[in-house]
GUGUDREN-106331 format. One record per residue (C-alpha): residue in three letters; chain; z, y, x. Coordinates in pm, whole numbers. Layout:
! residues N
+-----+----+--------+--------+--------+
|  aa | ch |      Z |      Y |      X |
+-----+----+--------+--------+--------+
| ALA |  A |      Z |      Y |      X |
...
+-----+----+--------+--------+--------+
//
This chain:
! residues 261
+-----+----+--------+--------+--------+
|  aa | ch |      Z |      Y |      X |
+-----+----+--------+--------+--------+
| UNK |  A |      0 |      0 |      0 |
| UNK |  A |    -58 |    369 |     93 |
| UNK |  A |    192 |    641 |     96 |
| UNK |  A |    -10 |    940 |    -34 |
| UNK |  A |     81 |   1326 |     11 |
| UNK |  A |     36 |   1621 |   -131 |
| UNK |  A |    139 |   1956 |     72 |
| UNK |  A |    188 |   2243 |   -208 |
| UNK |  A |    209 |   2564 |   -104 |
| UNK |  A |    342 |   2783 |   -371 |
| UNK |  A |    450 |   2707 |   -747 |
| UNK |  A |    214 |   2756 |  -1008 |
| UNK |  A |    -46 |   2610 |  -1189 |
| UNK |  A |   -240 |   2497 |   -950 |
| UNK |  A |     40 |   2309 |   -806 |
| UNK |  A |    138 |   2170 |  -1128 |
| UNK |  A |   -171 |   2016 |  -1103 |
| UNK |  A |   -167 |   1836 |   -820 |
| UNK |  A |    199 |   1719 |   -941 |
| UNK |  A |     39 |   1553 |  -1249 |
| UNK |  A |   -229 |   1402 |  -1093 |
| UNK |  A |     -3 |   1284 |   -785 |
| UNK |  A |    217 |   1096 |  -1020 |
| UNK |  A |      0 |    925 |  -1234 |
| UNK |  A |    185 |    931 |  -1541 |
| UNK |  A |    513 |    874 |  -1662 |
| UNK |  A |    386 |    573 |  -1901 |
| UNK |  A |    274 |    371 |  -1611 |
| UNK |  A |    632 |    354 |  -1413 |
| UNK |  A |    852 |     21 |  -1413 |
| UNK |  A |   1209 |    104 |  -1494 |
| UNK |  A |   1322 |   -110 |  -1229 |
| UNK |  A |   1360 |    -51 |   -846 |
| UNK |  A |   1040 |   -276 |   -766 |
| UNK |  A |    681 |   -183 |   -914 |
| UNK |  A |    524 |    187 |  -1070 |
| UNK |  A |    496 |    496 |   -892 |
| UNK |  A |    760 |    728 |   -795 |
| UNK |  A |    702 |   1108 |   -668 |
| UNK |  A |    919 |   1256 |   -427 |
| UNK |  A |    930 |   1675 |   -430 |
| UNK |  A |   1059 |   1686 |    -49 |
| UNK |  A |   1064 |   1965 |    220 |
| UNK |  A |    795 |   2063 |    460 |
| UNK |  A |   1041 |   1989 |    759 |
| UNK |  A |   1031 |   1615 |    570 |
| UNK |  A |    687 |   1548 |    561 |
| UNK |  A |    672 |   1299 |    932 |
| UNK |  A |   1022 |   1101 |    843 |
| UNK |  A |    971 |   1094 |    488 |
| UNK |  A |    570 |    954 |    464 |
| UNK |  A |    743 |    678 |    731 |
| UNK |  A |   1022 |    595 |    538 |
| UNK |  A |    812 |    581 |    198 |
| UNK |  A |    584 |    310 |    379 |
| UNK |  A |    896 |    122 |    441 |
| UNK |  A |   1008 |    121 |     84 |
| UNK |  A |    702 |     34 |    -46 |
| UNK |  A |    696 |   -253 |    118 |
| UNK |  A |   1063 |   -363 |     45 |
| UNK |  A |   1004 |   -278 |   -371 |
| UNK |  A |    642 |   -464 |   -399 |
| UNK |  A |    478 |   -316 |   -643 |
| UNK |  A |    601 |     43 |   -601 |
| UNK |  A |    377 |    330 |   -494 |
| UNK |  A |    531 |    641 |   -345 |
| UNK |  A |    359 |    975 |   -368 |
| UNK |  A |    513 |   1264 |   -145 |
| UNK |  A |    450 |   1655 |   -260 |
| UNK |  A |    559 |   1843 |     75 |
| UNK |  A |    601 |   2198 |     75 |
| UNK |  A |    855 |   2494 |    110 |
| UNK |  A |   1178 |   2399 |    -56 |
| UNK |  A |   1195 |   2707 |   -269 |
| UNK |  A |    797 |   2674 |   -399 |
| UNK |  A |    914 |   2344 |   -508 |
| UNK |  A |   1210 |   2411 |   -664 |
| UNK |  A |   1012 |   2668 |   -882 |
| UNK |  A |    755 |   2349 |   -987 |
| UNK |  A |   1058 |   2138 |  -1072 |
| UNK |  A |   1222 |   2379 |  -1349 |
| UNK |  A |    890 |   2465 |  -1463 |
| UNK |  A |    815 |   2089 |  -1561 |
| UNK |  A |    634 |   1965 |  -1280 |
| UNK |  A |    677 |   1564 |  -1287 |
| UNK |  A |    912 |   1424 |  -1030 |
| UNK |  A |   1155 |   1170 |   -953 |
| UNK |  A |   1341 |   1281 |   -706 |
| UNK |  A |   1378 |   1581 |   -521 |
| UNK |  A |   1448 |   1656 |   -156 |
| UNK |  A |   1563 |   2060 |     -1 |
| UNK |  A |   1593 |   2180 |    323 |
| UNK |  A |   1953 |   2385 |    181 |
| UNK |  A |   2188 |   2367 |    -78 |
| UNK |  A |   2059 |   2708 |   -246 |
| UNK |  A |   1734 |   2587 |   -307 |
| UNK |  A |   1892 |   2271 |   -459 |
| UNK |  A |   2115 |   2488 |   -637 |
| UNK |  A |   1792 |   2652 |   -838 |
| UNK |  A |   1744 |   2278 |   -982 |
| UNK |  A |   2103 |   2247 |  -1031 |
| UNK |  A |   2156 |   2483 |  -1228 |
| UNK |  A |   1853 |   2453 |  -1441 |
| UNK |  A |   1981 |   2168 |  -1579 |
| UNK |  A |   1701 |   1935 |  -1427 |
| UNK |  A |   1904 |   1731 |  -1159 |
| UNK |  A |   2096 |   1378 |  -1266 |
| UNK |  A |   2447 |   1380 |  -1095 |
| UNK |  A |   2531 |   1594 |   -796 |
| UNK |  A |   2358 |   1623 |   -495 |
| UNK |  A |   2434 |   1490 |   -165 |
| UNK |  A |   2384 |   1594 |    160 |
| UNK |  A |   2090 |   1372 |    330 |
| UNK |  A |   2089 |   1519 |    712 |
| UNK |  A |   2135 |   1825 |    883 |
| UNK |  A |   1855 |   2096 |   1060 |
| UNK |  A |   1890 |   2351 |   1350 |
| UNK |  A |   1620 |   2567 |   1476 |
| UNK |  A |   1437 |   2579 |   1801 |
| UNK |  A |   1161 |   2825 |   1949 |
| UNK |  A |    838 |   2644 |   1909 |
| UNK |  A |    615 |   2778 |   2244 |
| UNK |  A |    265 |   2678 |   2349 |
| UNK |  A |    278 |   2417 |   2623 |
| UNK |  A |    421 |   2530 |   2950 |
| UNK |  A |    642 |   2828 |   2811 |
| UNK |  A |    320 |   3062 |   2937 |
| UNK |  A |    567 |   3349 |   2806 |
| UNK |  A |    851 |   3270 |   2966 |
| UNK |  A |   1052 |   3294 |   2651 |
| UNK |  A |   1423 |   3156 |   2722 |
| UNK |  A |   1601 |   3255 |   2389 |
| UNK |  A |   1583 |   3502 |   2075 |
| UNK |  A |   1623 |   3863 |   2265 |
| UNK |  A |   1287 |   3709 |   2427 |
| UNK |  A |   1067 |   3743 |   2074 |
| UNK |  A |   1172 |   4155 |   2095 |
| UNK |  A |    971 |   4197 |   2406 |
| UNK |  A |    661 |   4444 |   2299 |
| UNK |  A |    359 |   4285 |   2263 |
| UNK |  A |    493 |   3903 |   2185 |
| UNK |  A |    365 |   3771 |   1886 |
| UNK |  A |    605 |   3621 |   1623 |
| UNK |  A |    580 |   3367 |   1335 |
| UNK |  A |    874 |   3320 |   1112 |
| UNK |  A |    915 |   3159 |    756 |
| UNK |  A |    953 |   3359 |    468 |
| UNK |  A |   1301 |   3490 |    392 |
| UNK |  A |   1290 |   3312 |     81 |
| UNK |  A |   1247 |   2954 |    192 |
| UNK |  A |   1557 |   2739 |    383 |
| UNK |  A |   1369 |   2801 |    724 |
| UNK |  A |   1330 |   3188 |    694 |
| UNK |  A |   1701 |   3222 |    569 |
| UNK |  A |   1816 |   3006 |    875 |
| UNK |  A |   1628 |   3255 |   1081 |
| UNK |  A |   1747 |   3558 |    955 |
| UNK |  A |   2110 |   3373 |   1033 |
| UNK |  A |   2059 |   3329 |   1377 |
| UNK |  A |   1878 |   3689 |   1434 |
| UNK |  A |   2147 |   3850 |   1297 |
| UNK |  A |   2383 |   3652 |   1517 |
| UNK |  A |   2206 |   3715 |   1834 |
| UNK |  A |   2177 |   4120 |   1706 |
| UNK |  A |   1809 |   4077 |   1737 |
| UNK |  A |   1534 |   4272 |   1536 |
| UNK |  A |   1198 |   4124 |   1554 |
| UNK |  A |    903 |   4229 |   1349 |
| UNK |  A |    745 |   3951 |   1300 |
| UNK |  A |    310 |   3892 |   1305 |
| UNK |  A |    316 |   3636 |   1014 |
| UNK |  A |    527 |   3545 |    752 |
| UNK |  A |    440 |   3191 |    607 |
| UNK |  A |    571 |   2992 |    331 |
| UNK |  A |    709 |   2663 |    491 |
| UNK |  A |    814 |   2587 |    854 |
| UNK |  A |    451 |   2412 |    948 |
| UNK |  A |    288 |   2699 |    835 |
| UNK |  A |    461 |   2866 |   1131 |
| UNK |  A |    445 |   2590 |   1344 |
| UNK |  A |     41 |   2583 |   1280 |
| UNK |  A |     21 |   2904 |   1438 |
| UNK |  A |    179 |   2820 |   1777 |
| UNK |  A |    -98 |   2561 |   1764 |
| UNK |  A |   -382 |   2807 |   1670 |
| UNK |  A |   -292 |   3015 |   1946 |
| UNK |  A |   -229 |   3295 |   1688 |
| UNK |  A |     90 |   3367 |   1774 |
| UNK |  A |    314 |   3339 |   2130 |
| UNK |  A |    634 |   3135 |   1956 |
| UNK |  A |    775 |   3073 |   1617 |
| UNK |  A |   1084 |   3002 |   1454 |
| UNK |  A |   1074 |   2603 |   1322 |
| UNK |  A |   1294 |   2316 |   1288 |
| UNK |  A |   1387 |   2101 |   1574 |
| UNK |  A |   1242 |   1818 |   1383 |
| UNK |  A |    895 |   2009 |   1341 |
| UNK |  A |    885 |   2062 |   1679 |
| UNK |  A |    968 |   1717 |   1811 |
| UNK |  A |    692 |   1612 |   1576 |
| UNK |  A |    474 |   1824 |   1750 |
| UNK |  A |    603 |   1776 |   2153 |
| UNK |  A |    207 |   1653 |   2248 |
| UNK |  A |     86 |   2016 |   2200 |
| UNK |  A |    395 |   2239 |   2204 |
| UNK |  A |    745 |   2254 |   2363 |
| UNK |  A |   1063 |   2376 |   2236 |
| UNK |  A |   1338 |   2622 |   2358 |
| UNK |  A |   1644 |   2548 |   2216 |
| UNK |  A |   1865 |   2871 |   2207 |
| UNK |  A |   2285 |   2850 |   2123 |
| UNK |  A |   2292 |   3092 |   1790 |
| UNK |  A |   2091 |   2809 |   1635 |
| UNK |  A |   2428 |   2648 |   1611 |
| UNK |  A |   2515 |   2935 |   1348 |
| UNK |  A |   2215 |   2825 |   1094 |
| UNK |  A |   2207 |   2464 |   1089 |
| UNK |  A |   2088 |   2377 |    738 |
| UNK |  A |   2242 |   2046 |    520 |
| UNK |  A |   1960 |   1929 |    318 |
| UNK |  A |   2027 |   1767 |     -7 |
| UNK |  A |   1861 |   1495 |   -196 |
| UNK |  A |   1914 |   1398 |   -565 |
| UNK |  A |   1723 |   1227 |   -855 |
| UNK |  A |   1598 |   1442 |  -1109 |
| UNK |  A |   1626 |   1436 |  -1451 |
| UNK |  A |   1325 |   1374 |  -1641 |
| UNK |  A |   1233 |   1074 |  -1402 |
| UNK |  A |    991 |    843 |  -1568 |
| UNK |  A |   1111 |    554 |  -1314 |
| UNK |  A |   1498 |    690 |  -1253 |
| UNK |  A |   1589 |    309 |  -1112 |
| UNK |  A |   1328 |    332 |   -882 |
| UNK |  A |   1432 |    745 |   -822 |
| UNK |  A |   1763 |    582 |   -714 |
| UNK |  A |   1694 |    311 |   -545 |
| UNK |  A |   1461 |    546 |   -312 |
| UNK |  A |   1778 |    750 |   -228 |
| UNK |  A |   1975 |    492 |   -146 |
| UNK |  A |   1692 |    379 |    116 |
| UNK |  A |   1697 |    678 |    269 |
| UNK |  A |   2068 |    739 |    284 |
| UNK |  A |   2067 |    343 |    408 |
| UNK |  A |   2110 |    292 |    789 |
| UNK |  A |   1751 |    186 |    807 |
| UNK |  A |   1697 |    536 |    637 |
| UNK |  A |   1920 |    716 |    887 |
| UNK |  A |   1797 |    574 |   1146 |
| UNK |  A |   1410 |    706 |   1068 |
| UNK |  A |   1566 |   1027 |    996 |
| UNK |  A |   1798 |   1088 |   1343 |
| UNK |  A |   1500 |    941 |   1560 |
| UNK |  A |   1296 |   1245 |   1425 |
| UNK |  A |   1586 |   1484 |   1549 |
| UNK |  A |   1761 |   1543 |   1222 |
| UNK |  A |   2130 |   1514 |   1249 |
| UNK |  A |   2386 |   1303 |   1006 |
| UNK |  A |   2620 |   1553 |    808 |
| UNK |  A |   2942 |   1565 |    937 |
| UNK |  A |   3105 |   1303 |    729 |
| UNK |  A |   2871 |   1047 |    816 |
+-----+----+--------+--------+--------+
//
């Protein structure tokens, strides 16, 4: 079987669309952990660990197909409480979760899946010599940050204000590989992404890890949505990726285990 992914970029009809057509139909799910289709609304930051791990279950629940929608957590969030189909849902912070929360859309609480911290994505070799944040004030150096809105442009804002640096930044961009894709474009000289994203990315870019990232490490939370048309399955995909097997996926791609874990 095939894990197959859809990368939204902002809410809206057109996204709606692709969430329809993505799941397939709440008619044709199994109410059972094994067989129909399940569609996971996960992060951007998600998109390398979570297409792995939805191989895996797939082929523990035969019969079960597992369709991703990656994109910023707060785009998503909007698609959720606007009616998008989903089974589960996956954010890179507890606020964007909280937008689902409180709509009245997620089944029990939350829990906290793993845990983020930034890095300074920077094209192979360092060419600008950039050693930590004060380093992306420097006239002339070309930023990309996420949008204040989503979990990865609030982190940043965190850790800028913590350092007492000002940047103006040369893109703002919706979800942490949109930021990350312009380090590889050559568009800009660094950006502001997960550790994860850029450990996913070590064959074309490295990554300077700087100590105020320590101040904006983001919990992500995971929880099974309400209108699921396959909530067994919705569950028993959580529990996967909470499972050791799970973690381990999840930790080799640089995330870290939340501090009760």
């Amino acid at each position: 079987m095939t894990v197959r992914w859809i990368r939204a970029a902002l809410a809206g009809a057109a996204a709606l669309a692709l969430g329809l057509t993505g799941c397939g139909g709440a008619g044709n799910r199994a109410a059972s952990g094994d067989g129909g289709s399940l569609t996971v609304f996960a992060a951007a930051s998600l998109t390398e660990s979570f297409t792995r791990l939805g191989r895996d279950f797939e082929a523990a629940h035969p019969g079960t197909t597992v369709t991703f929608n990656f994109a910023g957590s707060s785009a998503l969030a909007t698609q959720i409480t606007q009616g998008a189909p989903a089974d589960v849902f996956a954010a890179a912070s507890p606020a964007t979760m909280k937008t689902v929360t409180d709509a009245g859309d997620a089944t029990g609480d939350p829990v906290t899946l793993v845990r983020n911290q930034l890095v300074i994505a920077v094209p192979k070799g360092n060419p600008h010599r950039v050693g930590g944040l004060s380093d992306l004030a420097r006239p002339g150096t070309k930023v990309a940050l996420c949008a204040a809105q989503v979990p990865c442009g609030a982190a940043t804002e965190t850790a800028l204000d913590a350092a007492g640096v000002r940047l103006t930044p040369a893109t703002l961009e919706q979800d942490v590989k949109g930021a990350l894709a312009k380090v590889k474009l050559g568009e800009v000289d660094a950006a502001l992404v997960y550790r994860t994203d850029a450990r996913a990315a070590a064959a074309e870019l490295d990554a300077v890890e700087f100590p105020e990232s320590a101040r904006a490490v983001n919990d992500y939370p995971i929880v099974v949505l309400k209108h699921s048309g396959n909530p067994d399955g919705a569950r028993a995909f959580v529990a996967y990726v909470r499972s050791d097997a799970g973690r381990a996926v999840l930790t080799a791609a640089g995330f870290q285990a939340p501090p009760s874990q």
